[in-house]
mmCIF file as gemmi writes it, N, C-alpha and C atoms, coordinates in Angstrom:
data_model
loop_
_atom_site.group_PDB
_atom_site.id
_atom_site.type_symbol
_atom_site.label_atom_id
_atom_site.label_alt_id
_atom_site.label_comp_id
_atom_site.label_asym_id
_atom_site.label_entity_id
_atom_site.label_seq_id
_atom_site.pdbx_PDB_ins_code
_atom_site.Cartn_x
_atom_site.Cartn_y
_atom_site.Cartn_z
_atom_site.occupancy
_atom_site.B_iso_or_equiv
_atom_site.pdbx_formal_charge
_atom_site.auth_seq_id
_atom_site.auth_asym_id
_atom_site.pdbx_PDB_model_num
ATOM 1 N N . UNK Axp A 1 ? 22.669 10.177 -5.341 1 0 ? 1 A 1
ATOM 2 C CA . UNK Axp A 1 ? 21.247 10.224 -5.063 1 0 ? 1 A 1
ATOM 3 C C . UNK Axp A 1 ? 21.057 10.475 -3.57 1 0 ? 1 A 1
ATOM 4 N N . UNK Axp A 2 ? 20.225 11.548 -2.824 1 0 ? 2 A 1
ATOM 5 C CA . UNK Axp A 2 ? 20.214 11.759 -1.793 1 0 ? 2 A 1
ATOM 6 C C . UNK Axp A 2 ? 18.787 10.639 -1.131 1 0 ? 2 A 1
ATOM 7 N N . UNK Axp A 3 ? 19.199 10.55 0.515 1 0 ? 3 A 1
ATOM 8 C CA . UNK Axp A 3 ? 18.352 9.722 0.811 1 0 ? 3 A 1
ATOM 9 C C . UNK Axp A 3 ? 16.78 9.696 0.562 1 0 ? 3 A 1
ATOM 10 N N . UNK Axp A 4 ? 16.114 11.039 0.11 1 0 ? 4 A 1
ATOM 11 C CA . UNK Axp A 4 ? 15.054 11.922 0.332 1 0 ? 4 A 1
ATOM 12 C C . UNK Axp A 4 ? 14.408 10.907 -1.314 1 0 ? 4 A 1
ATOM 13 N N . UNK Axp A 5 ? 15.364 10.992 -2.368 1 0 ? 5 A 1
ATOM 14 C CA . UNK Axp A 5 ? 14.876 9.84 -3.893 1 0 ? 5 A 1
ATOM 15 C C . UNK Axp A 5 ? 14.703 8.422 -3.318 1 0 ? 5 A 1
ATOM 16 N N . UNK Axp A 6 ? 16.004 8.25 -2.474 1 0 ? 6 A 1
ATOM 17 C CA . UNK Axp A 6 ? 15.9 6.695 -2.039 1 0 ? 6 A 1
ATOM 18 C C . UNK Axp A 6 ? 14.871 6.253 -1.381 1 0 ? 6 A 1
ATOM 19 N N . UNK Axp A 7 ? 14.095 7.349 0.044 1 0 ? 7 A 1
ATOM 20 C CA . UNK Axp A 7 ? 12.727 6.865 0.106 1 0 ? 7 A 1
ATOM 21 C C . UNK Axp A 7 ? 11.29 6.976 -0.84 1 0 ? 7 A 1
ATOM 22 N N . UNK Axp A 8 ? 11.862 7.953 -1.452 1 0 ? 8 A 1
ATOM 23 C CA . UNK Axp A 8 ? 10.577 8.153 -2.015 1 0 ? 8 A 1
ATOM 24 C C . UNK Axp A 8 ? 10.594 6.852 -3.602 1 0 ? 8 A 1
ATOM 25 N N . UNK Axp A 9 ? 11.518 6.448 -3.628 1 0 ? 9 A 1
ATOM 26 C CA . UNK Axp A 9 ? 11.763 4.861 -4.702 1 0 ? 9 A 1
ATOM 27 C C . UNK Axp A 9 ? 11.128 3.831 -4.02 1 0 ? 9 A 1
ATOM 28 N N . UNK Axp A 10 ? 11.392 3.352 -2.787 1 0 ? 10 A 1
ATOM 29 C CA . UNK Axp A 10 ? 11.273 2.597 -2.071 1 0 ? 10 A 1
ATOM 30 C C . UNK Axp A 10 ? 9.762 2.922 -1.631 1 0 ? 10 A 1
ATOM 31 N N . UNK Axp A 11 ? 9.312 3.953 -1.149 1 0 ? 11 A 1
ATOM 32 C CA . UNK Axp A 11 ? 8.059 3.958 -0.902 1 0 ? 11 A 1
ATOM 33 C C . UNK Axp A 11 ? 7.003 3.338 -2.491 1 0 ? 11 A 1
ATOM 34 N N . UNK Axp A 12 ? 6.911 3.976 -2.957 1 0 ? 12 A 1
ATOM 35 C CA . UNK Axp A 12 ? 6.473 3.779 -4.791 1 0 ? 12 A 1
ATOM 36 C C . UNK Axp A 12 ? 6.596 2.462 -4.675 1 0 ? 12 A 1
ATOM 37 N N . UNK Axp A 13 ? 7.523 1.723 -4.432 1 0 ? 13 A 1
ATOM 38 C CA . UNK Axp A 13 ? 7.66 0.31 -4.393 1 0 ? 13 A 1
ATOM 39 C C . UNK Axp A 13 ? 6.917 -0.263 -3.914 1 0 ? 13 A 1
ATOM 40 N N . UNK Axp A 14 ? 6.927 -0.251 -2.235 1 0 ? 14 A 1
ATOM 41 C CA . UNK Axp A 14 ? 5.583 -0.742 -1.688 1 0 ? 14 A 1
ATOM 42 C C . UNK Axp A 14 ? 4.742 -0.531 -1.926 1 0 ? 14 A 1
ATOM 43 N N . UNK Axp A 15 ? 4.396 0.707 -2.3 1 0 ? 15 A 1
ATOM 44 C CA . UNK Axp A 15 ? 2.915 0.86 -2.667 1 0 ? 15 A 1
ATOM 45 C C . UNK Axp A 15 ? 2.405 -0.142 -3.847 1 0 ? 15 A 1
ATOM 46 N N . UNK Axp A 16 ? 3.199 -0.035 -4.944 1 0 ? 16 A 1
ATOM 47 C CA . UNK Axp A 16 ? 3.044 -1.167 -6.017 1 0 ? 16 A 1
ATOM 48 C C . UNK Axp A 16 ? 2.832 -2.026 -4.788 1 0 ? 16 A 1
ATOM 49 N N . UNK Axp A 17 ? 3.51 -2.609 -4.481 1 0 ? 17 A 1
ATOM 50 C CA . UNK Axp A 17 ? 3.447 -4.457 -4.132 1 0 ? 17 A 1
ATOM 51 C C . UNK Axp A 17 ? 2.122 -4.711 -3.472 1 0 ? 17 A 1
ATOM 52 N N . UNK Axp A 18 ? 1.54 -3.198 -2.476 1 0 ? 18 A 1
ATOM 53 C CA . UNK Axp A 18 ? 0.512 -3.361 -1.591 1 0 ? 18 A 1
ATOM 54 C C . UNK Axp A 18 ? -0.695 -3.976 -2.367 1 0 ? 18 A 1
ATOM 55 N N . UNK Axp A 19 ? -0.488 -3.175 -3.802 1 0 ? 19 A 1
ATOM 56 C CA . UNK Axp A 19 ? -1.812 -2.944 -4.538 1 0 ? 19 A 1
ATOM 57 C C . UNK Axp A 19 ? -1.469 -3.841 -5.276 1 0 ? 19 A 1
ATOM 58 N N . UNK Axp A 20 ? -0.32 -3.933 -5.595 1 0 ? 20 A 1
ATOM 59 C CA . UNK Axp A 20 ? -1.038 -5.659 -6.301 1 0 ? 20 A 1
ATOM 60 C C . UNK Axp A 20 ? -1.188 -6.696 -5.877 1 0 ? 20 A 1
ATOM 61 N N . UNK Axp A 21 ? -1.082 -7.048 -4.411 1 0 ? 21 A 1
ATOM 62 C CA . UNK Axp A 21 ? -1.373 -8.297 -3.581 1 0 ? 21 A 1
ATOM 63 C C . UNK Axp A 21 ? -2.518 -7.909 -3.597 1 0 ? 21 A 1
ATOM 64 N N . UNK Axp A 22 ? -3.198 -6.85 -2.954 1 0 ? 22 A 1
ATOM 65 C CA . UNK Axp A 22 ? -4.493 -6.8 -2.618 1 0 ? 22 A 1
ATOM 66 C C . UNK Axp A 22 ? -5.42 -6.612 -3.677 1 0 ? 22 A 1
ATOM 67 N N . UNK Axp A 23 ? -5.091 -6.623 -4.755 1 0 ? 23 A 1
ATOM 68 C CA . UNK Axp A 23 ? -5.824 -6.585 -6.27 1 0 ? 23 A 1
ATOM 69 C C . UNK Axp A 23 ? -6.005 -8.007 -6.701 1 0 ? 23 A 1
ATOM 70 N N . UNK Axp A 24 ? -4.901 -8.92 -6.609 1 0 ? 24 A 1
ATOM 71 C CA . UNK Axp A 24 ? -5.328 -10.325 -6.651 1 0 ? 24 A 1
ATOM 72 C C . UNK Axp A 24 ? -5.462 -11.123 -5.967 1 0 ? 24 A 1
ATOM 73 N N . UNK Axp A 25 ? -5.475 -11.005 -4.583 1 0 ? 25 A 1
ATOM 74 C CA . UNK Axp A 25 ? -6.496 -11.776 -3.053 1 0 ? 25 A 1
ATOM 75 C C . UNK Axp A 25 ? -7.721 -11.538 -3.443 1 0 ? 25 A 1
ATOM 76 N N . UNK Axp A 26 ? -8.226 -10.299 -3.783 1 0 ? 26 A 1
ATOM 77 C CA . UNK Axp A 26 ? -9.59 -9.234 -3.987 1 0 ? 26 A 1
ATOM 78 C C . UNK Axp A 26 ? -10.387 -10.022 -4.962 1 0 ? 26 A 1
ATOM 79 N N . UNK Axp A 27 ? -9.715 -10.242 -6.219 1 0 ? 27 A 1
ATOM 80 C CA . UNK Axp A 27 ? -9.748 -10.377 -7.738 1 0 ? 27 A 1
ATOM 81 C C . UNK Axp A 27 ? -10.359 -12.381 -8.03 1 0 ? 27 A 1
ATOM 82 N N . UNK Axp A 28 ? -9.657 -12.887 -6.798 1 0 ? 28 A 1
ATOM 83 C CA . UNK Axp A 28 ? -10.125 -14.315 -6.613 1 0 ? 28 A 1
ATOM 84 C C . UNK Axp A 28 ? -11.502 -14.565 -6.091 1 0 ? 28 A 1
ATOM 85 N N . UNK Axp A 29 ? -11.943 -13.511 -5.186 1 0 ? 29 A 1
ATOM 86 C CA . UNK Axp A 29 ? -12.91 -14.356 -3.79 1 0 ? 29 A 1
ATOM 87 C C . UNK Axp A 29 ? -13.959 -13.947 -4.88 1 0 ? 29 A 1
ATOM 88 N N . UNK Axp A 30 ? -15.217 -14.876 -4.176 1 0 ? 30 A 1
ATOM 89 C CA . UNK Axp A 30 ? -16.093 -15.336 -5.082 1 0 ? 30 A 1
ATOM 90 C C . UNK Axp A 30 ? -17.845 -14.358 -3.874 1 0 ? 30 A 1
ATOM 91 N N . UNK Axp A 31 ? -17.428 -13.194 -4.105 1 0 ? 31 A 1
ATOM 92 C CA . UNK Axp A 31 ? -18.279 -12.972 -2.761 1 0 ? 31 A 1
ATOM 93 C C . UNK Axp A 31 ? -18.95 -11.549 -3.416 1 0 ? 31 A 1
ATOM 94 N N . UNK Axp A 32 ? -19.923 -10.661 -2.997 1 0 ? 32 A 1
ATOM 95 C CA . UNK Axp A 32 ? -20.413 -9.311 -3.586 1 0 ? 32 A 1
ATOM 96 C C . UNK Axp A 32 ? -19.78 -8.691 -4.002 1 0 ? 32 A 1
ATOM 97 N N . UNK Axp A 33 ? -19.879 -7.777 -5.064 1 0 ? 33 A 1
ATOM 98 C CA . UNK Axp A 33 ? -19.111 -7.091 -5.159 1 0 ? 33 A 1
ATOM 99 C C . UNK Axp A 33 ? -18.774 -5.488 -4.495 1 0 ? 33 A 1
ATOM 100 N N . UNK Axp A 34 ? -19.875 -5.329 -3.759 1 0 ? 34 A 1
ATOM 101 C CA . UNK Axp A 34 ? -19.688 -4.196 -2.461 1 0 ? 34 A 1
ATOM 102 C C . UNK Axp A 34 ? -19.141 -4.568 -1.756 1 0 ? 34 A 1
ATOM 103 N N . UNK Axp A 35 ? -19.256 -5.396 -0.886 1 0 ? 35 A 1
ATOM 104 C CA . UNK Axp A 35 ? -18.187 -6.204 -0.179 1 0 ? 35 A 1
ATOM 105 C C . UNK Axp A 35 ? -16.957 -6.173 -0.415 1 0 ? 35 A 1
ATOM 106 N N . UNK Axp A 36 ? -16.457 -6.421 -1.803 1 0 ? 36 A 1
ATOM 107 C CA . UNK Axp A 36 ? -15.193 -6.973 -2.295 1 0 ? 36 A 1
ATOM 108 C C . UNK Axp A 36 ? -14.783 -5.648 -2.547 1 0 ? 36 A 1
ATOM 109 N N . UNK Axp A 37 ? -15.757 -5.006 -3.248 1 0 ? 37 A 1
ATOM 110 C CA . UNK Axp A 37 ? -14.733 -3.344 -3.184 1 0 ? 37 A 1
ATOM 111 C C . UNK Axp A 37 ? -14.609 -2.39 -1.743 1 0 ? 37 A 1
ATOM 112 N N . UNK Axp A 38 ? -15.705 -2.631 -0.693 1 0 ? 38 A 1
ATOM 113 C CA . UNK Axp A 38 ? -15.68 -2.068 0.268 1 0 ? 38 A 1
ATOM 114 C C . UNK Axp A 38 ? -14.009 -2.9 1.315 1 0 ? 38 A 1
ATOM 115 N N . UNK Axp A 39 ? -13.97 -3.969 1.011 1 0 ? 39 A 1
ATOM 116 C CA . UNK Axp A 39 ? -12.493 -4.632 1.694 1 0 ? 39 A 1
ATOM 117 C C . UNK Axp A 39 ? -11.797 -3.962 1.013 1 0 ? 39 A 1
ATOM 118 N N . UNK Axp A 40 ? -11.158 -4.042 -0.284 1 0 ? 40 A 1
ATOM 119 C CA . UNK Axp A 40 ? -10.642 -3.424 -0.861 1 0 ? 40 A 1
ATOM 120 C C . UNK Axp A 40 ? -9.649 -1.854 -0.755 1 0 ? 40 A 1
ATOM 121 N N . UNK Axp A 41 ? -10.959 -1.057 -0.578 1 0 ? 41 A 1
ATOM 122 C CA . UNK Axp A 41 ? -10.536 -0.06 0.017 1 0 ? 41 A 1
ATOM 123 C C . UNK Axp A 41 ? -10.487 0.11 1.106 1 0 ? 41 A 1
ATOM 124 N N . UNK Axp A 42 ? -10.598 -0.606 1.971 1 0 ? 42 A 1
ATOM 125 C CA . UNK Axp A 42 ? -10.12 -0.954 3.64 1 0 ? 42 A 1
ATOM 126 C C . UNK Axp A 42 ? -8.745 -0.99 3.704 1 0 ? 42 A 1
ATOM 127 N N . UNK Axp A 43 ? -8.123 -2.281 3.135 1 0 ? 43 A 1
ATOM 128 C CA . UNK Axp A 43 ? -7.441 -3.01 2.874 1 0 ? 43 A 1
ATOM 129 C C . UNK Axp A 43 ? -6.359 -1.387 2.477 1 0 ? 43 A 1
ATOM 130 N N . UNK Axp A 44 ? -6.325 -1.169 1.327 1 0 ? 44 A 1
ATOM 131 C CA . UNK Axp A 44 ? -5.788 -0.187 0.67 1 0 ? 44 A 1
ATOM 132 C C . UNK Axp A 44 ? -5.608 1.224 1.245 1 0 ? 44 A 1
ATOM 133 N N . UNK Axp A 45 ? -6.398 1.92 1.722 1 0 ? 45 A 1
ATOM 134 C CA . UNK Axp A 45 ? -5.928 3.477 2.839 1 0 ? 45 A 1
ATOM 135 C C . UNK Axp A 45 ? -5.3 2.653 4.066 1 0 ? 45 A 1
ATOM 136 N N . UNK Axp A 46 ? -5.845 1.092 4.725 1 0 ? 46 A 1
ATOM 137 C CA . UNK Axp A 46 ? -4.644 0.893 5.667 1 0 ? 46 A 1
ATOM 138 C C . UNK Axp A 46 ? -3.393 0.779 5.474 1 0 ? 46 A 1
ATOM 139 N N . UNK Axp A 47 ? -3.17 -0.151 4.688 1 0 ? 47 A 1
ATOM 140 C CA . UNK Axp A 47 ? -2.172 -0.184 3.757 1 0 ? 47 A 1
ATOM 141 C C . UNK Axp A 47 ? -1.123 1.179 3.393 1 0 ? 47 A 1
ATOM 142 N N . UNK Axp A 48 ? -1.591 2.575 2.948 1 0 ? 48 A 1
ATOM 143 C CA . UNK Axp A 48 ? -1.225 2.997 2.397 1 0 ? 48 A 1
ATOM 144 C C . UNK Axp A 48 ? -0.508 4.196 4.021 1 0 ? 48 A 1
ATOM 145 N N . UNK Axp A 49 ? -1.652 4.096 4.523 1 0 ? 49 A 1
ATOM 146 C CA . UNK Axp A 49 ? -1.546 4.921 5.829 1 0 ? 49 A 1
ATOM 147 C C . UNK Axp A 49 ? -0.561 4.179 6.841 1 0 ? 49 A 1
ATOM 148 N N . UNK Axp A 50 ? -0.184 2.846 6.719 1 0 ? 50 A 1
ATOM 149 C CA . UNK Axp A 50 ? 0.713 2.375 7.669 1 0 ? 50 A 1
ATOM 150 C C . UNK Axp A 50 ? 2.504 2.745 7.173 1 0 ? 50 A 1
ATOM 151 N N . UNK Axp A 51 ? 2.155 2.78 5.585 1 0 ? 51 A 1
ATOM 152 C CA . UNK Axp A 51 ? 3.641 2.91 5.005 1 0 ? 51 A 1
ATOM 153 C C . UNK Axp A 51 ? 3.92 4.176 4.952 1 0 ? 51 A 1
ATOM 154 N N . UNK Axp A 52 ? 2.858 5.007 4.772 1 0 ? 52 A 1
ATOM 155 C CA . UNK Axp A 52 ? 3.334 6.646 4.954 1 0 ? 52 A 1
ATOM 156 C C . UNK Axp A 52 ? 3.817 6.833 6.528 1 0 ? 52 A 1
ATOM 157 N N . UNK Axp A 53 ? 3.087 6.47 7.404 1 0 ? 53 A 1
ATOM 158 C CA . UNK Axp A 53 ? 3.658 6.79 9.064 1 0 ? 53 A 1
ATOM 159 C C . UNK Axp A 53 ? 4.803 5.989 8.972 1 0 ? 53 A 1
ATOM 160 N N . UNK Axp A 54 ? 5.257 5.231 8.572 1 0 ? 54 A 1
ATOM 161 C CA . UNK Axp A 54 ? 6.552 4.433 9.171 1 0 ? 54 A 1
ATOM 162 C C . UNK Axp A 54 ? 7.518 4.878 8.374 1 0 ? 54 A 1
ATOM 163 N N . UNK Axp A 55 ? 7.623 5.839 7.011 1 0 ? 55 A 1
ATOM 164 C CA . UNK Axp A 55 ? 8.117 7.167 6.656 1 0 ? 55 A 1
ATOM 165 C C . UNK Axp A 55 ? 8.289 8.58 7.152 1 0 ? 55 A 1
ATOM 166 N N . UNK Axp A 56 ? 7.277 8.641 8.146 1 0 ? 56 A 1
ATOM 167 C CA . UNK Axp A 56 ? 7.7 10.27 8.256 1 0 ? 56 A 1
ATOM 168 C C . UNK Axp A 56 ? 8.458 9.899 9.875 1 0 ? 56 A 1
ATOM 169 N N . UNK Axp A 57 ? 8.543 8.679 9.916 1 0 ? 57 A 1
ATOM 170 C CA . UNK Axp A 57 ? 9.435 8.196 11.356 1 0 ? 57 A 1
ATOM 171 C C . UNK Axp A 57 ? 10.787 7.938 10.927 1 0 ? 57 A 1
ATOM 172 N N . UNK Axp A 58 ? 11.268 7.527 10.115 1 0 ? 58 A 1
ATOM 173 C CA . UNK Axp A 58 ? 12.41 7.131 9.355 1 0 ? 58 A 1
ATOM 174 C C . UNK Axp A 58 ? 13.338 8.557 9.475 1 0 ? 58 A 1
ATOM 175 N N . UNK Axp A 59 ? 14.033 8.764 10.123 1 0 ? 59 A 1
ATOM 176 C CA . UNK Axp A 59 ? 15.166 9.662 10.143 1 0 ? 59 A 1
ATOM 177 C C . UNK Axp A 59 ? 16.141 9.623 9.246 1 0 ? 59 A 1
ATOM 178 N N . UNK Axp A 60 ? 16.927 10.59 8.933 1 0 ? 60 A 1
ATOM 179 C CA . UNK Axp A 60 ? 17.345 11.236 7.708 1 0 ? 60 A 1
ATOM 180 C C . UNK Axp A 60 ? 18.875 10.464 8.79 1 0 ? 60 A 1
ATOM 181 N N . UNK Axp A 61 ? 20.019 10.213 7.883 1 0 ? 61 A 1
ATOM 182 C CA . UNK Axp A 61 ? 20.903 9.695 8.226 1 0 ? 61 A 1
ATOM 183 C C . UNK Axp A 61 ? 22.026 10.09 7.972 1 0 ? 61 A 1
């Protein structure tokens, strides 16, 4: 398996884990629901945008 599957496994991974922490932190609070979806997707493109940049930094080995 070349390294190029191994990140892209590993990325998929986090992404799962991102979205399901932040689906059930989200899924508890007792607060609007604009609010709760507007965090949400805060929460989630940061999320998603911090793990893609700290990928295209990751050098091939």
């Amino acid at each position: 398996m070349s390294t190029f599957k191994y990140k892209k496994v590993l990325f998929v991974i986090l992404l799962g884990a991102l979205s399901s922490g932040a689906f059930s932190v989200f899924s508890s609070m007792d607060i609007n629901l604009f609010v709760k979806g507007y965090g949400l997707l805060l929460v989630l493109q940061t999320g998603f945008a911090l793990i893609y940049l700290s990928f295209l930094n990751w050098n091939d080995r």
